[in-house]
Backbone as XML, in Angstrom:
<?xml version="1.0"?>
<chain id="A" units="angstrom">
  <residue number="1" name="UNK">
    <atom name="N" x="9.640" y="32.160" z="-32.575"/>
    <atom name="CA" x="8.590" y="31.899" z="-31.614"/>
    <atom name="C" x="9.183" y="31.162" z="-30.413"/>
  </residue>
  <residue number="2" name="UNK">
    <atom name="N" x="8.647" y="31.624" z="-29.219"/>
    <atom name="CA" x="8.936" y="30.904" z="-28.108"/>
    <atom name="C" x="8.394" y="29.455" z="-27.442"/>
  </residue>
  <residue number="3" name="UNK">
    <atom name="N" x="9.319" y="28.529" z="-27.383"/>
    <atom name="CA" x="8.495" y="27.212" z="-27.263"/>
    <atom name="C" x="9.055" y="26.442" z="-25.483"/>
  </residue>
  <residue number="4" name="UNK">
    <atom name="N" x="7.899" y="26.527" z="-24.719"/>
    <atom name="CA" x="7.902" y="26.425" z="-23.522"/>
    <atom name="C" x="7.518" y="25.043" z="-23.295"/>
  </residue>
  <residue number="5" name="UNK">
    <atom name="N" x="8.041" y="23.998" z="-22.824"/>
    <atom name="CA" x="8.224" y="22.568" z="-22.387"/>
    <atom name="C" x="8.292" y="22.540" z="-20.665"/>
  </residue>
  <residue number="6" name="UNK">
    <atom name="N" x="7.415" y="22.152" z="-20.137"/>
    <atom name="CA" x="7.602" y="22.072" z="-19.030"/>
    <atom name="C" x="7.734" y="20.482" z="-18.339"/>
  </residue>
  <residue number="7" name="UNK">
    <atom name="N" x="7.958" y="19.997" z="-17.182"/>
    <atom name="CA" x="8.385" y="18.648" z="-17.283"/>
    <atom name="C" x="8.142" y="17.987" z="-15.739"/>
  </residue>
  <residue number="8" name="UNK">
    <atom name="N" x="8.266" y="16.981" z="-15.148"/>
    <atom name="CA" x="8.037" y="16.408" z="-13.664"/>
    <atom name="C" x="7.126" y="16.647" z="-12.217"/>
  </residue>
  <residue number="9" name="UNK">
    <atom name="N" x="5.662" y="16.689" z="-13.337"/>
    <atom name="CA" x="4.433" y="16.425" z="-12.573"/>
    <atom name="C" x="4.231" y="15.179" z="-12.428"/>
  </residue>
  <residue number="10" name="UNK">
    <atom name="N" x="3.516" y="14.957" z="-11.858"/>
    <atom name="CA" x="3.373" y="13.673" z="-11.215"/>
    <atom name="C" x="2.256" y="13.269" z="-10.225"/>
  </residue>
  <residue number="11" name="UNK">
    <atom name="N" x="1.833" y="12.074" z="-9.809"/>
    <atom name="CA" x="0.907" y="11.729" z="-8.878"/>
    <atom name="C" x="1.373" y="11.719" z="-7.477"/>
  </residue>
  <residue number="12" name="UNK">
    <atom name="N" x="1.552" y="12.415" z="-6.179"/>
    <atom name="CA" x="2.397" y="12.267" z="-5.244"/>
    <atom name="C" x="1.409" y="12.534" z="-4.145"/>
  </residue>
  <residue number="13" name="UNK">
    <atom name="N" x="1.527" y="11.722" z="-2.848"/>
    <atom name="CA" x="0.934" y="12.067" z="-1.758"/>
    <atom name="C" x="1.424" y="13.413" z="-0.561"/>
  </residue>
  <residue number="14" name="UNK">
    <atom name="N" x="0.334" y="13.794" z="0.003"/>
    <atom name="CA" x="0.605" y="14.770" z="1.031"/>
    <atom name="C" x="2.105" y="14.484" z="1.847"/>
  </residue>
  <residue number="15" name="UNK">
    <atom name="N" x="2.698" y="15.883" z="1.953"/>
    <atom name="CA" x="3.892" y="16.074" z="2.654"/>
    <atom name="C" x="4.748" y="15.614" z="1.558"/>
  </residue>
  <residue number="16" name="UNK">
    <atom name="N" x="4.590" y="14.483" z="0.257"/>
    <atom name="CA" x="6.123" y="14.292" z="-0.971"/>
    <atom name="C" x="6.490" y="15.731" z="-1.297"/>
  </residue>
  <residue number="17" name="UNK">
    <atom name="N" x="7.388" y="15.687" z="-2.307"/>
    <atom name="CA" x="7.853" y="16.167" z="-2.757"/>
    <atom name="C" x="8.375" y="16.157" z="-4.290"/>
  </residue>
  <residue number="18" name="UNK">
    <atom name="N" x="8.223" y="17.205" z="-4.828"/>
    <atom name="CA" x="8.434" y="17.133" z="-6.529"/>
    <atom name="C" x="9.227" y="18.093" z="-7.142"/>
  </residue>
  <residue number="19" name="UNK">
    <atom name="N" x="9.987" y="18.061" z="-8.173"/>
    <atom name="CA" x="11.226" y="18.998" z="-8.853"/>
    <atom name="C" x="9.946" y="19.176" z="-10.048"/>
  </residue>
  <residue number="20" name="UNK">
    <atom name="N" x="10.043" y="20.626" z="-10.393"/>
    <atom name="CA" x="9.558" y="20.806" z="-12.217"/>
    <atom name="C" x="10.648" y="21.670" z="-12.361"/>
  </residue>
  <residue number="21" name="UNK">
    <atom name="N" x="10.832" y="20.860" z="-13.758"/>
    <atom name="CA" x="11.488" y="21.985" z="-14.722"/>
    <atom name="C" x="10.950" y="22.490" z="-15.742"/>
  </residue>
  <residue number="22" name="UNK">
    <atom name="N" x="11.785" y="23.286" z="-16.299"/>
    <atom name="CA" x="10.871" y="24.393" z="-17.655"/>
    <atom name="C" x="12.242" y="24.438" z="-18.600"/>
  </residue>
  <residue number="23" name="UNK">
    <atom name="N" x="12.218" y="24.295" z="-19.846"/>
    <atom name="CA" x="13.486" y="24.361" z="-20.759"/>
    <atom name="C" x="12.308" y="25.705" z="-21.956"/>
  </residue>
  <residue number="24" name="UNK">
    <atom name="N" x="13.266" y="26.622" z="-22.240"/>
    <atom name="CA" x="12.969" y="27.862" z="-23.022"/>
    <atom name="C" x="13.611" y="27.934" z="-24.375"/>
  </residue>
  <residue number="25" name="UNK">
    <atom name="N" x="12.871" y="27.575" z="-25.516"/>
    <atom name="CA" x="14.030" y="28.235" z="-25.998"/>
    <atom name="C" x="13.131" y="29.025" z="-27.156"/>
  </residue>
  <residue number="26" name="UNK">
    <atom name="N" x="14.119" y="29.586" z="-28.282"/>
    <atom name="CA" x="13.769" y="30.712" z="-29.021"/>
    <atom name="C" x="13.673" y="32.759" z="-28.418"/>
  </residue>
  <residue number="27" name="UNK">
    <atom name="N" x="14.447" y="32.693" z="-27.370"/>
    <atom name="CA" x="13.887" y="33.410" z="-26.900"/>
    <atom name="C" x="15.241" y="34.212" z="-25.989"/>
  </residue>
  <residue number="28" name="UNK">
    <atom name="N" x="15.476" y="34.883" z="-25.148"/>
    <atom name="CA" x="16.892" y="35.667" z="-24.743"/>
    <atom name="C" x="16.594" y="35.362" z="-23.500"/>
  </residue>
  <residue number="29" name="UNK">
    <atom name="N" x="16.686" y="34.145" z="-23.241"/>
    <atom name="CA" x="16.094" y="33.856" z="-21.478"/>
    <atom name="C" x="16.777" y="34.588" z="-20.111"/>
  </residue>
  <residue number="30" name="UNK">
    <atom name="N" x="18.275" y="34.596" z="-20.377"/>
    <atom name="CA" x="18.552" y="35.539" z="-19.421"/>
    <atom name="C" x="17.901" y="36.579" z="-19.134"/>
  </residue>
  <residue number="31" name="UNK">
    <atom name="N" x="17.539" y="37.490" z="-20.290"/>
    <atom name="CA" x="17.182" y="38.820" z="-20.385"/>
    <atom name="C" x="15.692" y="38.778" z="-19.323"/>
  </residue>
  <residue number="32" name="UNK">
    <atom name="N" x="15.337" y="37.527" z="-19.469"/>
    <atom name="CA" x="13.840" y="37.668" z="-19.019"/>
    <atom name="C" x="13.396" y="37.698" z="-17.265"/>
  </residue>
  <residue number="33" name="UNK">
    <atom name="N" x="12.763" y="37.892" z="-16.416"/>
    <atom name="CA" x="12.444" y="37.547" z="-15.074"/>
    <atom name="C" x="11.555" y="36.160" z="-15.681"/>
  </residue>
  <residue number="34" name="UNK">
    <atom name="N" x="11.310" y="34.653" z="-14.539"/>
    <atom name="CA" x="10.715" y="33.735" z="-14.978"/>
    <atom name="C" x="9.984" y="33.686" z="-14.136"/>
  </residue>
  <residue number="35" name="UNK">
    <atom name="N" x="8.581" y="32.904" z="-14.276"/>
    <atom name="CA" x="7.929" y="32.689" z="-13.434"/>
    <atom name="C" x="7.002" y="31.071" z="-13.538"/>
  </residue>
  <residue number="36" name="UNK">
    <atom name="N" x="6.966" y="30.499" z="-12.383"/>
    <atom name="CA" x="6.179" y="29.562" z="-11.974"/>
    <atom name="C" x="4.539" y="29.825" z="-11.945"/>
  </residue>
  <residue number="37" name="UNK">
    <atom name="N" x="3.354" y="29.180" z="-12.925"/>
    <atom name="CA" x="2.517" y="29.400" z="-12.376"/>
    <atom name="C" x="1.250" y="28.354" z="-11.973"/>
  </residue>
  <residue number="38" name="UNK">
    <atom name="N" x="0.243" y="28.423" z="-11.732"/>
    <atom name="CA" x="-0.835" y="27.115" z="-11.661"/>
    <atom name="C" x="-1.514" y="27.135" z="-11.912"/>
  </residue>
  <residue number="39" name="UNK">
    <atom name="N" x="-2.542" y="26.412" z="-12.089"/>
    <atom name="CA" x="-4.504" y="26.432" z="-12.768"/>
    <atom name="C" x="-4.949" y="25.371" z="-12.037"/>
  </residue>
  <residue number="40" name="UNK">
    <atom name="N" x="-5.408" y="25.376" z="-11.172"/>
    <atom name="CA" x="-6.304" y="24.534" z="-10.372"/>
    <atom name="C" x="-7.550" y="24.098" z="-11.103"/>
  </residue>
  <residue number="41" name="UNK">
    <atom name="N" x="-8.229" y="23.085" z="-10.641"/>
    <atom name="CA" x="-9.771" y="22.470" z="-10.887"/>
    <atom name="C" x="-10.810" y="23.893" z="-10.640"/>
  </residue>
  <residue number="42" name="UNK">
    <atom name="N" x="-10.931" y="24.132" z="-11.705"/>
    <atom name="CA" x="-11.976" y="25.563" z="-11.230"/>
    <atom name="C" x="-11.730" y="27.153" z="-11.273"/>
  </residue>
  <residue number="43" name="UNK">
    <atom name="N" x="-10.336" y="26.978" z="-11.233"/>
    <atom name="CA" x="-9.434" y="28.285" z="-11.041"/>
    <atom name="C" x="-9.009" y="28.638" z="-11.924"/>
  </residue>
  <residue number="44" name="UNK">
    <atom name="N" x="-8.635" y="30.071" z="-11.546"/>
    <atom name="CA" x="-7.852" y="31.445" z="-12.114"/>
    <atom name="C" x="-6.456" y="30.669" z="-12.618"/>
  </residue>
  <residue number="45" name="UNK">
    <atom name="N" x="-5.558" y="31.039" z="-13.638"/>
    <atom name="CA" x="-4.106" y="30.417" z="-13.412"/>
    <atom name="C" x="-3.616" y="32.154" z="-12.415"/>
  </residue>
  <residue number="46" name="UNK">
    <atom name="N" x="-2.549" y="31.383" z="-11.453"/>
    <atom name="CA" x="-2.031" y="32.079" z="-10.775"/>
    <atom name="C" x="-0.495" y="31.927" z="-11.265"/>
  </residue>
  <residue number="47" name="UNK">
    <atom name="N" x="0.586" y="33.305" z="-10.345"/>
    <atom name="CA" x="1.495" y="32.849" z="-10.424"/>
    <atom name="C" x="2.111" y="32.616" z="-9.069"/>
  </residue>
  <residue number="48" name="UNK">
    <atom name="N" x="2.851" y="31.691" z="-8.869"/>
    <atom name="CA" x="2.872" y="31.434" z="-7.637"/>
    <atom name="C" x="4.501" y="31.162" z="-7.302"/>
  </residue>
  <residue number="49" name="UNK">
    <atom name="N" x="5.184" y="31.376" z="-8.211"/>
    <atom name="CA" x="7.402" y="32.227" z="-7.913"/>
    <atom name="C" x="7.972" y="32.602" z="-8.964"/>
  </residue>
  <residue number="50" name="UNK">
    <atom name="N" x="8.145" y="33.826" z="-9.130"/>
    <atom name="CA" x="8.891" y="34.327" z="-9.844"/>
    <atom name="C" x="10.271" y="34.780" z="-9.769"/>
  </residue>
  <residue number="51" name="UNK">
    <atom name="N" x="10.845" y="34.746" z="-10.517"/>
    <atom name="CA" x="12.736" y="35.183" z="-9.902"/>
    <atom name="C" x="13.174" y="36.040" z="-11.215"/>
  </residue>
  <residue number="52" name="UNK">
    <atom name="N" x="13.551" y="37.081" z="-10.660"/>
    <atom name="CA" x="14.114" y="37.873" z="-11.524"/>
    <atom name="C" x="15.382" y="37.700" z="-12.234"/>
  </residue>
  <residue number="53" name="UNK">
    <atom name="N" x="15.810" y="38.313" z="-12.604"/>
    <atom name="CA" x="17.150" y="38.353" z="-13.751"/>
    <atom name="C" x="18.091" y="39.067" z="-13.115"/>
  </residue>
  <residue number="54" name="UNK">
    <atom name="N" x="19.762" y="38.464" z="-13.777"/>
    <atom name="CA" x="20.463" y="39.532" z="-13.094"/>
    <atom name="C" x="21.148" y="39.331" z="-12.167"/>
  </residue>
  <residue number="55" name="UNK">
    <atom name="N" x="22.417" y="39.466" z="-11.189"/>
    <atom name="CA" x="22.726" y="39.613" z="-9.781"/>
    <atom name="C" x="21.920" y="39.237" z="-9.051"/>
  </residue>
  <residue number="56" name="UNK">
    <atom name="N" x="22.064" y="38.742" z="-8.014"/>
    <atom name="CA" x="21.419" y="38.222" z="-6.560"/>
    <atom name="C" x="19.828" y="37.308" z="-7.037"/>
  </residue>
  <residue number="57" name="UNK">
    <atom name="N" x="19.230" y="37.419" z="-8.315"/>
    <atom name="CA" x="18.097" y="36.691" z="-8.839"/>
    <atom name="C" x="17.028" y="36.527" z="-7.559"/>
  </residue>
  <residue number="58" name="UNK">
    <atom name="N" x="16.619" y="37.745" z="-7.434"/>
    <atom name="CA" x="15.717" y="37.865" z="-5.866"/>
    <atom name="C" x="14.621" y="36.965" z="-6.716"/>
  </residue>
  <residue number="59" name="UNK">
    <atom name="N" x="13.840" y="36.664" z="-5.203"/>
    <atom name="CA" x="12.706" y="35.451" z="-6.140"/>
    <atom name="C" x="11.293" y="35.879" z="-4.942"/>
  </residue>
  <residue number="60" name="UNK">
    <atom name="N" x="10.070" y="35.663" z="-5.458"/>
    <atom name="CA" x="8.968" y="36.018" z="-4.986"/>
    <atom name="C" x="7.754" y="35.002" z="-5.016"/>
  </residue>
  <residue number="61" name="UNK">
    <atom name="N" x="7.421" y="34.638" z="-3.854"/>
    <atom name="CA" x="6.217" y="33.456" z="-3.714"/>
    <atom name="C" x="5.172" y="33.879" z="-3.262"/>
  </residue>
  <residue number="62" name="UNK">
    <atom name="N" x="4.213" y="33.275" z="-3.872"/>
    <atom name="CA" x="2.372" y="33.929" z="-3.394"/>
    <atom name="C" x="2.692" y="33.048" z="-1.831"/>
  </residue>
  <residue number="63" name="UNK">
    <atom name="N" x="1.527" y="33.304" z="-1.140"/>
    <atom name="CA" x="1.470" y="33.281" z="0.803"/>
    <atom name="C" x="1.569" y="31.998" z="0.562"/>
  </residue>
  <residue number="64" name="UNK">
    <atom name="N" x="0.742" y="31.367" z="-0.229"/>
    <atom name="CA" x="0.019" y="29.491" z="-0.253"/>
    <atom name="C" x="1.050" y="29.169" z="-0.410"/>
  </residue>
  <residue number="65" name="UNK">
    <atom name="N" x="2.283" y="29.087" z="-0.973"/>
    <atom name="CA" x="3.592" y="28.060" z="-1.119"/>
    <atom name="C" x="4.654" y="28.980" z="-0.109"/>
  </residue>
  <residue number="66" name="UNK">
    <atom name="N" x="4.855" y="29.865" z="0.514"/>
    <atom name="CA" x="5.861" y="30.578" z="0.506"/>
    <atom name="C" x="6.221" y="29.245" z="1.628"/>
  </residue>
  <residue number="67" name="UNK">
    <atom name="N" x="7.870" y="29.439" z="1.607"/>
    <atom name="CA" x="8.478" y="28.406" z="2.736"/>
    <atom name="C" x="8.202" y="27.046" z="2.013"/>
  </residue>
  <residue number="68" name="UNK">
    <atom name="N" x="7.587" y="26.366" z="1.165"/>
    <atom name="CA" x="7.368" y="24.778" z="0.854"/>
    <atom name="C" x="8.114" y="25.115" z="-0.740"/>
  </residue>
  <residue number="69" name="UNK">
    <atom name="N" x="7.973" y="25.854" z="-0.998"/>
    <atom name="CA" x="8.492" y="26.222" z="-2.753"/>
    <atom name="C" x="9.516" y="26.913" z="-3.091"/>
  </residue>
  <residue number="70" name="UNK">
    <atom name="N" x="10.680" y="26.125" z="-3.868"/>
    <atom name="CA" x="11.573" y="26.989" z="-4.374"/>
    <atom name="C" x="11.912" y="27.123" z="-5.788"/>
  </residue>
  <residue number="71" name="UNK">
    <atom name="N" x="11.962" y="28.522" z="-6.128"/>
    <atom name="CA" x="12.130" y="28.790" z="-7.727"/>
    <atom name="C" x="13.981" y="28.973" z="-7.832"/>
  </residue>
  <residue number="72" name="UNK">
    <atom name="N" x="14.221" y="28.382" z="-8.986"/>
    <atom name="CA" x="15.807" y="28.550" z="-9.308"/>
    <atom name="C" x="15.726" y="29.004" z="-10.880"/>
  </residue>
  <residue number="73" name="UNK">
    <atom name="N" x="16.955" y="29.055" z="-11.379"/>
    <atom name="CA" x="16.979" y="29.073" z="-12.960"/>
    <atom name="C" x="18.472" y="29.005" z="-13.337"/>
  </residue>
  <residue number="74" name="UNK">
    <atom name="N" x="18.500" y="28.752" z="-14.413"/>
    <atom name="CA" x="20.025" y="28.221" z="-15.137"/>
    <atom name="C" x="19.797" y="28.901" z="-16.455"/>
  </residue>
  <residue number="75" name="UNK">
    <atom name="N" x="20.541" y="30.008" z="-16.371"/>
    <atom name="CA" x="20.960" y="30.563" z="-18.094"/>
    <atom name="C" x="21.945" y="30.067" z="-18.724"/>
  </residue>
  <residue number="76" name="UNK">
    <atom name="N" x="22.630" y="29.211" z="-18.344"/>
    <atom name="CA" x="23.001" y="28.793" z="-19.442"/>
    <atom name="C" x="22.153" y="27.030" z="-20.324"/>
  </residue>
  <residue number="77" name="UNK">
    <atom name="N" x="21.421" y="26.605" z="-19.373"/>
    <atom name="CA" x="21.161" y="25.706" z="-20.002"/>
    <atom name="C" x="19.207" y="26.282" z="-20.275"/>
  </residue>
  <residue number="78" name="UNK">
    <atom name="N" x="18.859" y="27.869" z="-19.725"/>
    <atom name="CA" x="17.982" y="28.293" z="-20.278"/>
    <atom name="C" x="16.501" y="27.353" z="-19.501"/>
  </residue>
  <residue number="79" name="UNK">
    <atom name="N" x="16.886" y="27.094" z="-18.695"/>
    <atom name="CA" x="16.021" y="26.046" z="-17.703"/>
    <atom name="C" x="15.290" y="27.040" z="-16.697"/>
  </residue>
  <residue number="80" name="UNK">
    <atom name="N" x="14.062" y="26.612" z="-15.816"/>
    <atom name="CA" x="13.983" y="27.072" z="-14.620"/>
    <atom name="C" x="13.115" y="26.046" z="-13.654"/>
  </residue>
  <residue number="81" name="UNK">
    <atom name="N" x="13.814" y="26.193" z="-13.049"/>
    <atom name="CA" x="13.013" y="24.559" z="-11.787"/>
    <atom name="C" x="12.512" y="25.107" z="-10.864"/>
  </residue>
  <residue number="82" name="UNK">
    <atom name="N" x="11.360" y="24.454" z="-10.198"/>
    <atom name="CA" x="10.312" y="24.643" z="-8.958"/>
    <atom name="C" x="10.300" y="23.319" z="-8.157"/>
  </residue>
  <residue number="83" name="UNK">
    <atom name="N" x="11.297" y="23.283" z="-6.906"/>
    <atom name="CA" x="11.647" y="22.493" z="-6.169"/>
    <atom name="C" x="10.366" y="22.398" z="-5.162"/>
  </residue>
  <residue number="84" name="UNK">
    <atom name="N" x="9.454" y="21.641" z="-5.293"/>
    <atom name="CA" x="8.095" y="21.707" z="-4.182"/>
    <atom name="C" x="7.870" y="20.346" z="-3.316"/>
  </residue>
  <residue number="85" name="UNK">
    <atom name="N" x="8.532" y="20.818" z="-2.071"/>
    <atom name="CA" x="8.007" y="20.194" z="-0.450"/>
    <atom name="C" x="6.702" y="20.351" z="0.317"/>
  </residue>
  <residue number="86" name="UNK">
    <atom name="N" x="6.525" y="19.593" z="0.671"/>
    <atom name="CA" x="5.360" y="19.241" z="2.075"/>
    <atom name="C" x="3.849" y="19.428" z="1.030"/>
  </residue>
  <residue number="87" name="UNK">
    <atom name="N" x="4.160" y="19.281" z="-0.039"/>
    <atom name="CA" x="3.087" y="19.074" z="-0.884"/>
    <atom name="C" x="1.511" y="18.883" z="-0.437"/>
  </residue>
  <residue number="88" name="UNK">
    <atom name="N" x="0.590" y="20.006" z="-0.482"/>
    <atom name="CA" x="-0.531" y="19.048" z="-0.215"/>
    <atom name="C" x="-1.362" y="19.190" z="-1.448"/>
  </residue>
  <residue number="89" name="UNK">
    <atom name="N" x="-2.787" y="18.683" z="-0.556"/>
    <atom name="CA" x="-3.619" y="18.550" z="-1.678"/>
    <atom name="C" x="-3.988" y="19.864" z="-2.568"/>
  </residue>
  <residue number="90" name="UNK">
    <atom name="N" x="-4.058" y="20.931" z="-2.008"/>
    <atom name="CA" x="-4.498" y="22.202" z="-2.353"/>
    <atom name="C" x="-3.584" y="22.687" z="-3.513"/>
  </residue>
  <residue number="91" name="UNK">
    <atom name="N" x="-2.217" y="22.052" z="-3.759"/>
    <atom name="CA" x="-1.444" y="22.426" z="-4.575"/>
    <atom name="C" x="-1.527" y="21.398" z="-5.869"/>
  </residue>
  <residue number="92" name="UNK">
    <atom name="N" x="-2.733" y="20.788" z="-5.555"/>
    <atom name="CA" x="-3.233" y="19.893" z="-7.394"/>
    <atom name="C" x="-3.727" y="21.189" z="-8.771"/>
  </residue>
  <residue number="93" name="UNK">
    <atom name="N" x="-3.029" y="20.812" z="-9.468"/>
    <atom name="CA" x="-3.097" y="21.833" z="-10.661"/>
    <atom name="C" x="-2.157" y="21.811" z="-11.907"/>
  </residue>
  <residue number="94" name="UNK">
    <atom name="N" x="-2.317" y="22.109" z="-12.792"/>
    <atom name="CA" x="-1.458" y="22.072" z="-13.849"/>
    <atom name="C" x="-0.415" y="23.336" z="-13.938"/>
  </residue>
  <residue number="95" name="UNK">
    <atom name="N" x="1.097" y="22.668" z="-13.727"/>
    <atom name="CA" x="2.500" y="24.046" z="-13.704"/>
    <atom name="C" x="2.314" y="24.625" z="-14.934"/>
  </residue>
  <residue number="96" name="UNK">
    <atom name="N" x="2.657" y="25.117" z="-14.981"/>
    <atom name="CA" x="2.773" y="26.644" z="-16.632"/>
    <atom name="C" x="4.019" y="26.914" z="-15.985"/>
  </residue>
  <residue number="97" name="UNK">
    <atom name="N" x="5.377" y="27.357" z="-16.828"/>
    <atom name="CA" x="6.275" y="28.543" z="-16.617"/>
    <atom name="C" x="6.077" y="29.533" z="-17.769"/>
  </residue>
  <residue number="98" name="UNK">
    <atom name="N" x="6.552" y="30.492" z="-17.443"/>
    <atom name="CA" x="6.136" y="31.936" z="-18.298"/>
    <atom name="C" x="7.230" y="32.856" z="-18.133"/>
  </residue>
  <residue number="99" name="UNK">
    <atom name="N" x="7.354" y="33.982" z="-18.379"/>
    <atom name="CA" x="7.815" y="35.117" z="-18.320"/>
    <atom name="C" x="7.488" y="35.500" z="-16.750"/>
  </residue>
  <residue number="100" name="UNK">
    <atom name="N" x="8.146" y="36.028" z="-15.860"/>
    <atom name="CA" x="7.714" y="36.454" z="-14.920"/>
    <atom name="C" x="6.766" y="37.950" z="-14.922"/>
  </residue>
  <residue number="101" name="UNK">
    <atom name="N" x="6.663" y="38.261" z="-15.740"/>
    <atom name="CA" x="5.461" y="39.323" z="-15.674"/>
    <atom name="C" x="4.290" y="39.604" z="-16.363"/>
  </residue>
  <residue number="102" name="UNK">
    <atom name="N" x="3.258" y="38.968" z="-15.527"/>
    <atom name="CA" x="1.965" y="38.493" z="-15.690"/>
    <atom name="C" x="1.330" y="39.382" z="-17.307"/>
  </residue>
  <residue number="103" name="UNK">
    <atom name="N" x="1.561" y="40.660" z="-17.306"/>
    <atom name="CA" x="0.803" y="41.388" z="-18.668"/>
    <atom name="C" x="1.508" y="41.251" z="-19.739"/>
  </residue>
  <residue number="104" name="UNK">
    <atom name="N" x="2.764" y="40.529" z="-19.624"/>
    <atom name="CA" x="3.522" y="40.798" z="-21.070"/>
    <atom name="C" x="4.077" y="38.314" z="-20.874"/>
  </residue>
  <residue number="105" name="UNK">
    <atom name="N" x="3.486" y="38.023" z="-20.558"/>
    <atom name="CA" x="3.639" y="36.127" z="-20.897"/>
    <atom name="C" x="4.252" y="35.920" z="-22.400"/>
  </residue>
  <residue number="106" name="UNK">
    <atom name="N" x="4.474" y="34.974" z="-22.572"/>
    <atom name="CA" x="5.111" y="34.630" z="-23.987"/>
    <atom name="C" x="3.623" y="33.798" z="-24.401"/>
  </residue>
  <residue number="107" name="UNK">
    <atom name="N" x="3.130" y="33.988" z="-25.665"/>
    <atom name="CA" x="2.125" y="33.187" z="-26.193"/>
    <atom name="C" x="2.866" y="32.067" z="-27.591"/>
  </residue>
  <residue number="108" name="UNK">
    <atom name="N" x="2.364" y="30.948" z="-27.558"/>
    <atom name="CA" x="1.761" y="30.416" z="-26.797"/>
    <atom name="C" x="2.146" y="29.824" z="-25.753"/>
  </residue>
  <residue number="109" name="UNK">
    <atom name="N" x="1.286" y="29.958" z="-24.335"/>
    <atom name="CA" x="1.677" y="28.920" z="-22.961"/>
    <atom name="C" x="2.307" y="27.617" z="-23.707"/>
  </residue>
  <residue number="110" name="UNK">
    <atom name="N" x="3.142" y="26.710" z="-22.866"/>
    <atom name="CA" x="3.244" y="25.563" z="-22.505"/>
    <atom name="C" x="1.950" y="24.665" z="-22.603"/>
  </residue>
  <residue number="111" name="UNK">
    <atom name="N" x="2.356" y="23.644" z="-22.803"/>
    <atom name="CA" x="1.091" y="22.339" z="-22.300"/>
    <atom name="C" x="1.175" y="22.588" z="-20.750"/>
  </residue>
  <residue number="112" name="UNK">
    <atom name="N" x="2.176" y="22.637" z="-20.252"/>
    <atom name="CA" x="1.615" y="22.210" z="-18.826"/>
    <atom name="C" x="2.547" y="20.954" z="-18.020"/>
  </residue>
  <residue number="113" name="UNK">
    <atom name="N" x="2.618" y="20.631" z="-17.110"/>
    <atom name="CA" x="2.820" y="19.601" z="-16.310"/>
    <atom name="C" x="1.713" y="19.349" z="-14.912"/>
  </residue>
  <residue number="114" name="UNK">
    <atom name="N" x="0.826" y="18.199" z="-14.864"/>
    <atom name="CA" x="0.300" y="17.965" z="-14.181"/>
    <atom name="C" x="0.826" y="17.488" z="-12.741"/>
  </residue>
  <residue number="115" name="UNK">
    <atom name="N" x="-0.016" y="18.406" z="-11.541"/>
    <atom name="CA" x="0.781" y="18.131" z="-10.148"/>
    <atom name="C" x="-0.601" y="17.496" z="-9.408"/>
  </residue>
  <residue number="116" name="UNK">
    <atom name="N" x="-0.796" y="15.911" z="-9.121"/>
    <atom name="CA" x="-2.160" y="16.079" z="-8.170"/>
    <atom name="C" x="-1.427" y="15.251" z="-6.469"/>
  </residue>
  <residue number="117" name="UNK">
    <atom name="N" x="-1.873" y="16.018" z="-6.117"/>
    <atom name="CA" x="-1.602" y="15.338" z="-4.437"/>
    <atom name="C" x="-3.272" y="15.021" z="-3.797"/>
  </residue>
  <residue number="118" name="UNK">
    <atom name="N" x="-2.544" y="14.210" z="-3.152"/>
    <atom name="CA" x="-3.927" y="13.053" z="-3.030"/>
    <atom name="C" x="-3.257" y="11.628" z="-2.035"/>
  </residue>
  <residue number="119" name="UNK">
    <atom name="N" x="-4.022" y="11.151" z="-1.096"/>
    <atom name="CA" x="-4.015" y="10.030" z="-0.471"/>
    <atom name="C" x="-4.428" y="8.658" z="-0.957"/>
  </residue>
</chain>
């Protein structure tokens, strides 16, 4: 079974900045595309960067973070981090990492890491 730990949410004001990581294991993580996602107060969970596998590890951001958010990953230590700048409030929500492709996720999700921005 796959056991997803996610890690460095936090309470941070508009414009900070925050690192999450995600540690994977049970599972052939290289093999996989990863993805970053969120659940807002009210909301859908979205995914909001995914990075594929492989050579050049192209990576893909929904409009709302593109330019403030960066997705990375480390196969060998089976990690994947979401480097997030200029933080605002709109980006309060709980991180999930997953599988990068939304119909096939690893069950069960992660707990989560909580992100609230706020003055």
């Amino acid at each position: 079974q796959v056991q997803i730990v996610e890690s460095g949410g936090g309470l941070v004001q508009p414009g900070e900045s925050l690192r999450l990581s995600c540690t994977i294991s049970g599972s052939i993580f290289s093999l996989n595309s990863m993805g970053w996602y969120r659940q807002g107060p009210g909301k859908e969970r979205e995914l909001v960067a995914r990075i594929s596998v492989g050579a050049g590890e192209n990576t893909n951001y929904a409009d709302s973070v593109k330019g403030r958010f960066t997705i990375t990953r480390d196969n060998t230590k089976k990690t994947v981090n979401l480097q997030m700048n200029s933080l605002r409030p709109e980006d309060t929500a709980v991180y999930y990492c997953n599988r990068g492709v939304q119909t096939a996720v690893w069950q069960p999700w992660g707990r989560g890491t909580q992100v609230t921005v706020s003055s």
